[in-house]
N, C-alpha and C positions, 0 to 999 in steps of 0.2 A: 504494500500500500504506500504511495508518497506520502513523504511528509510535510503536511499542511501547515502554514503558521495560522490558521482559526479553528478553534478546537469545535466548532459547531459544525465546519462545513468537512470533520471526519465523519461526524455524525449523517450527514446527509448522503454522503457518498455512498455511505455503506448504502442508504436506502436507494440512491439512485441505482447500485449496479441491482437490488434485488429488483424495484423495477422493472427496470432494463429484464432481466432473466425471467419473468414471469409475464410480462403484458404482450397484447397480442403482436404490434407492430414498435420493436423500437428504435427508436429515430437519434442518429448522431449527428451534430454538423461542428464547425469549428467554425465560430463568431465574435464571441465577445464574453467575456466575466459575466455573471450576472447573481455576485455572492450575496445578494441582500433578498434577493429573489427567492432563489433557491432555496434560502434556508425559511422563507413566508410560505414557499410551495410543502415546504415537511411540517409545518406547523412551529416553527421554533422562532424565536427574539429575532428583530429585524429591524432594519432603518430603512428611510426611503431618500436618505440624504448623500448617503456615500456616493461615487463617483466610478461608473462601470470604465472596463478597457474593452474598448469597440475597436473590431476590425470593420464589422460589415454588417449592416440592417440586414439584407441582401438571406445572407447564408441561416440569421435566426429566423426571419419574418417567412421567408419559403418552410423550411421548416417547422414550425409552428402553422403555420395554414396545412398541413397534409395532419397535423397532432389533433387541430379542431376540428378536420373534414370526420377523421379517428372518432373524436370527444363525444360529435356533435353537442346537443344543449348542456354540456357538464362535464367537466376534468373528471376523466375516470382515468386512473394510471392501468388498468385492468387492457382499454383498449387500444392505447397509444401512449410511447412514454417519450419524452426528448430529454436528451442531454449532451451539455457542452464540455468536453474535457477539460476545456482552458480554466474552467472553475476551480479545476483540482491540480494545476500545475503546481510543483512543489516548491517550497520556499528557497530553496537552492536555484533552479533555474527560474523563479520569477522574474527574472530581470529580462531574461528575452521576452516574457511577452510584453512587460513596457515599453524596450526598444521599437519591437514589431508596429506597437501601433507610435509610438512615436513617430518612426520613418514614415509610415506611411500618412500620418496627417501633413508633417512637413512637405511632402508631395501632393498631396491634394489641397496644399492651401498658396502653393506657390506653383504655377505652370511652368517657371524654368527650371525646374527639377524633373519634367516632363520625360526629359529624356532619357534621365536615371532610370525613370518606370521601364522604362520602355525596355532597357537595360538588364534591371532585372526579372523583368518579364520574360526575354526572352532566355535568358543565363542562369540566371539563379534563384530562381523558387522551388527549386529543389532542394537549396540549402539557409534559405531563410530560417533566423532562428525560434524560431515558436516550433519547428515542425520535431524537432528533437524534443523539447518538452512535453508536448502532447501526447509522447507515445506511451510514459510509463501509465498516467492514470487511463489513458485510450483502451490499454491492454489488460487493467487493473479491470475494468468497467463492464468487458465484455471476455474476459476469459471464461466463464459459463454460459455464455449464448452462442447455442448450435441452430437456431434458426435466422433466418437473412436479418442480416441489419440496416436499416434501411440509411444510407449518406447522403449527406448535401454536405460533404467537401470532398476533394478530391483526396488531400492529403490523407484522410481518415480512410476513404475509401483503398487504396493503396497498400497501407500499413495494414489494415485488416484482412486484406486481400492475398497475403503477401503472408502472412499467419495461418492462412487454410479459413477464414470464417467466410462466410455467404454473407455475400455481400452485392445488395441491389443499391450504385450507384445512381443519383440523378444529374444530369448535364442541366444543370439548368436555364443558360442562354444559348442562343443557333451559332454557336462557335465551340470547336474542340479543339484544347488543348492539349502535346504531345503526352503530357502526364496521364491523360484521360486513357492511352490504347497501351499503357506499358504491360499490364496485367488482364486487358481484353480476351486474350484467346485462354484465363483461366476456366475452368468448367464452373468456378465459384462465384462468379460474378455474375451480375445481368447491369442492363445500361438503360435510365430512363435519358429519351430525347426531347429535345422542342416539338421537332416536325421530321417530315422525310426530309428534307433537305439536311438534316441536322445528322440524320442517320445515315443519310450518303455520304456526307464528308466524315461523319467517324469511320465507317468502312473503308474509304479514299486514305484516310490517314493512316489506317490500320495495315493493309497495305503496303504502303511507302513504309513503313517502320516491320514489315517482313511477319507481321503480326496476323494467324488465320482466327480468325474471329466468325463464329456462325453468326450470319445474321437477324436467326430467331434469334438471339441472345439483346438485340437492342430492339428498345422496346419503344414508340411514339406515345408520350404520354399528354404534350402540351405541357403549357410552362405551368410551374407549381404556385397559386393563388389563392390567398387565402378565403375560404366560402363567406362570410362577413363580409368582404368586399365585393366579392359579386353578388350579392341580397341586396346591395342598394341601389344595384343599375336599373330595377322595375319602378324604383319612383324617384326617379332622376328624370327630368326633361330639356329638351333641347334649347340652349338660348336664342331666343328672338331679340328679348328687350331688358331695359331694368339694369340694373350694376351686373357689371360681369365678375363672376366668383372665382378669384386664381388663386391657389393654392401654390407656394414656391419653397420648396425643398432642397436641403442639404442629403448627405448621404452617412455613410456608420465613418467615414474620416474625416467630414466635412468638406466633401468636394466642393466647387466651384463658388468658395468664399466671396472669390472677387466679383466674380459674375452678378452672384446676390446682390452684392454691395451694390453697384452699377443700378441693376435692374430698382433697388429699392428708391436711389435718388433720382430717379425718373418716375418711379410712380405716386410716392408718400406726396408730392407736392398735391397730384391728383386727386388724392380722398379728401383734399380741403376743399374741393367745387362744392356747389351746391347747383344740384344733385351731385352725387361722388357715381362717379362711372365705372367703378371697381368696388369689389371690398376684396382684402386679404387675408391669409393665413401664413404664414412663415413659420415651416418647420424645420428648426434647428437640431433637430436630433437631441444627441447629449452633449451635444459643444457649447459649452458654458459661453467663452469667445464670441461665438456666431450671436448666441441668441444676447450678449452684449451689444456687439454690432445694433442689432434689430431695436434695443433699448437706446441705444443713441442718436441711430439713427429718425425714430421717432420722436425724440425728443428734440432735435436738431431742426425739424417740417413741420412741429407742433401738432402730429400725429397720435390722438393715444391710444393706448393699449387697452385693448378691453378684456373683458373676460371671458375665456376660450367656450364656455359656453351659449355665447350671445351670437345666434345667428343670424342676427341685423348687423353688428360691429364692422365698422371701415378694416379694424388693424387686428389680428389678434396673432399671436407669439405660442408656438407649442414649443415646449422646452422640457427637458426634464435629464435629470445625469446620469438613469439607469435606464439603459435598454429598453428592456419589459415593458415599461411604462410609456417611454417614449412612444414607441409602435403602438401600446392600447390609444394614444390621445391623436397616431394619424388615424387609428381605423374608426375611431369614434368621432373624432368632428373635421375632419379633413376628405375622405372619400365620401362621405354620404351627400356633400355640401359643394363640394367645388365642382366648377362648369369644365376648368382646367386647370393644368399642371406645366409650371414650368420647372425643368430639372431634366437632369443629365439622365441618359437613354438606360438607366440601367435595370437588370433583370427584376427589383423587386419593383421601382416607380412606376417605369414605364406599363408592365404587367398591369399592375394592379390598377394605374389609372384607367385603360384601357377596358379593363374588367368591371373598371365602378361604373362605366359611360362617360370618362371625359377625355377631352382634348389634351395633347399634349405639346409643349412647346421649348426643345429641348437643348440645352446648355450643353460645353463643349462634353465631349465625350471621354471616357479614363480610360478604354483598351477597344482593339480590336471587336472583341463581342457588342461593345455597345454601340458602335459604328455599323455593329449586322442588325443591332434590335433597330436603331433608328430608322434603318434604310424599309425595316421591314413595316411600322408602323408610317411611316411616310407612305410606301406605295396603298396601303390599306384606306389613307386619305385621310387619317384622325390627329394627324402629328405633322411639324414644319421644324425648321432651328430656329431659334428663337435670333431675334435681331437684338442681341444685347445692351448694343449703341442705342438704339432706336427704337424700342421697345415701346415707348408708347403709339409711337406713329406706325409701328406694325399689327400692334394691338387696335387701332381705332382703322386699318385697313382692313383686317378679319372683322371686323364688327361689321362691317357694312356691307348692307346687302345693293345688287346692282340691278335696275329697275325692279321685276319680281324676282328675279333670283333670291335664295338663300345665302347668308353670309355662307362666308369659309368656317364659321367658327359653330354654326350651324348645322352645319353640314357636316362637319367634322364630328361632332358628336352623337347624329345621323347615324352615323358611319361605327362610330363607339356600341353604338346599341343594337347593332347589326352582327357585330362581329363574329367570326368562325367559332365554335361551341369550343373548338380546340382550343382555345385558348384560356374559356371559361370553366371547363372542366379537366384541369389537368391536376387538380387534389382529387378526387374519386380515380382519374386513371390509374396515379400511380399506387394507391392503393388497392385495386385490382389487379394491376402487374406484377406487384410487393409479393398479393397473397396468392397469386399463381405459380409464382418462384417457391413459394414456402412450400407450396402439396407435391414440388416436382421428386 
């Protein structure tokens, strides 16, 4: 067992991995700490003040929407259990996972570091250091689980795989990385994908790296969405008139800071019209930082802040420093509410806007896969790049309809409410894929 510096989160552990060995479907990913949580989830002493280490909304928030497709109306650990091993990194290597998210916020809040990503994107994420720490409680967690464990990371999926355990991977954006086919042609694996196109290129790649892979083995499941968010695309309706309702998001490292900033001092002026032609939502994730930003910046335009549950309010701030939380306050007054989304193309935003019925209008991108999600939600007609410079006067161009036509931004959300089922049912796929793997 690691050794833990919180004598409460030995005690959880233990009940995670029986969990984990006794419920029907259980679920690993690697995201983000979430030690205040976790120990509310077992019923033990708890704060809601401390301070999560986030990699990525992305890897929890997919994750967790296939646990409550599991749950449905009630956390039952019986049918679905998730757990993050980062929780239980040992107080000897904690220092890489601070690094981990260290580096990667300094990348994601400065674009000349751009290239670094890029860097180790393509070099070395195979020796990134979080990926050595995660392995002793990874293996702690699941050394008596003989049925498939269901991943949402790679790395996880890997090391498991690489142990002899079954192990049902999910890819969860229309790009595959090399990491993705090194252990493909195991008999122990299975591969959920986006789409066929998602499936030919793991095949294509699989391939080129000399790797024979049956291709019953990868499975189309659609991207992983949490069912909450798709519940409120039936009483969502399409904008004609009235304030347009944008919703504008960070990510689990706080990408596209500057872009916010920009976008914010072009729009805060506008909620002081009378009538205000917007109302907003700014959600800062856990970045304390950003959602300062968001506090000065309204204070700055003489904008104020209202309370996140007023859904008249010009401005409101979703903020919060754990995880958990953060994700219940976008699924609870951010999707059900907003016309649109501006934010970077990424697997859990773009998805889930998509899924709720809204527009999407999206800030630069972080890797290759989110340059496949934008292109894919652009042809689809519900998505543009956002004009960052100019964002109002792109904004008040989508607003307008051209004699009887529909605006763009109308139409786009037309478009949102139409959309392929594939995309709105990929938490009941892959748990039918899950449990077809398990009987085999």
């Amino acid at each position: 067992m690691p050794a833990l510096f919180d004598a409460a989160l030995v005690k959880t552990l233990e009940e995670d991995k029986k969990f984990l060995e006794s419920t029907a479907v259980p679920i690993i990913t690697v995201s983000a700490t979430f030690h205040e949580d976790v120990k509310r989830f077992h019923h033990l002493s708890n704060n809601n003040t401390d301070h999560d280490t986030v990699f990525s909304r992305a890897h929890y928030s997919m994750a967790l929407g296939i646990a409550v497709q599991a749950w449905g109306d009630k956390l039952d650990p019986a049918k679905a259990w998730l757990v993050d091993p980062t929780n239980y990194v040992s107080h000897e290597d904690w220092f890489s996972v601070t690094l981990t998210e260290k580096i990667g916020q300094q990348i994601a809040r400065h674009p000349l570091l751009k290239t670094l990503k890029d860097f180790v994107d393509k070099f070395g994420r195979k020796k990134l250091p979080i990926l050595g720490s995660i392995t002793p409680p990874l293996m702690y967690l699941t050394q008596k689980i003989h049925q498939p464990i269901l991943c949402f990371h790679i790395a996880a999926g890997n090391i498991l795989a690489i142990e002899g355990k079954k192990v049902f991977q999910m890819i969860t954006d229309p790009h595959v990385r090399d990491e993705y086919v090194e252990n493909a042609a195991k008999g122990n694996i299975r591969f959920g994908v986006f789409d066929e196109a998602t499936k030919f290129e793991f095949l294509e790649k699989a391939a080129l790296h000399n790797k024979n892979v049956n291709p019953d083995h990868i499975i189309v499941t659609g991207p992983p969405v949490d069912p909450r968010v798709v519940a409120v695309r039936d009483k969502k309706y399409a904008w004609r008139s009235g304030p347009l309702k944008l919703c504008i998001t960070t990510g689990g490292l706080g990408t596209n800071k500057q872009e916010i900033k920009k976008i914010l001092e072009q729009l805060l002026p506008q909620l002081r019209r009378r009538p205000s032609p917007y109302q907003l939502i700014v959600y800062a994730s856990t970045h304390k930082d950003i959602a300062q930003m968001v506090r000065e910046l309204a204070s700055e335009y003489r904008v104020p802040l209202e309370a996140i549950g007023d859904k008249s309010a010009k401005l409101r701030l979703l903020y919060h420093p754990q995880i958990v939380d953060a994700n219940e306050l976008l699924i609870k007054y951010a999707f059900p509410w907003a016309h649109g989304f501006i934010t970077k193309p990424s697997g859990d935003m773009a998805y889930d806007a998509a899924a709720s019925g809204s527009f999407v209008l999206t800030l630069a991108e972080w890797g290759e896969w989110e340059e496949n999600i934008r292109k894919i939600f652009e042809q689809k007609g519900m998505s543009r790049k956002a004009n960052v410079d100019n964002i109002v006067e792109q904004l008040e161009f989508l607003m307008s309809a051209r004699g009887k036509s529909q605006s763009w931004i109308e139409t786009a959300m037309l478009a949102a409410a139409k959309i392929d089922r594939l995309f709105l049912n990929g938490s009941k796929k892959i748990i039918e894929a899950y449990k077809k793997f398990a009987e085999e």
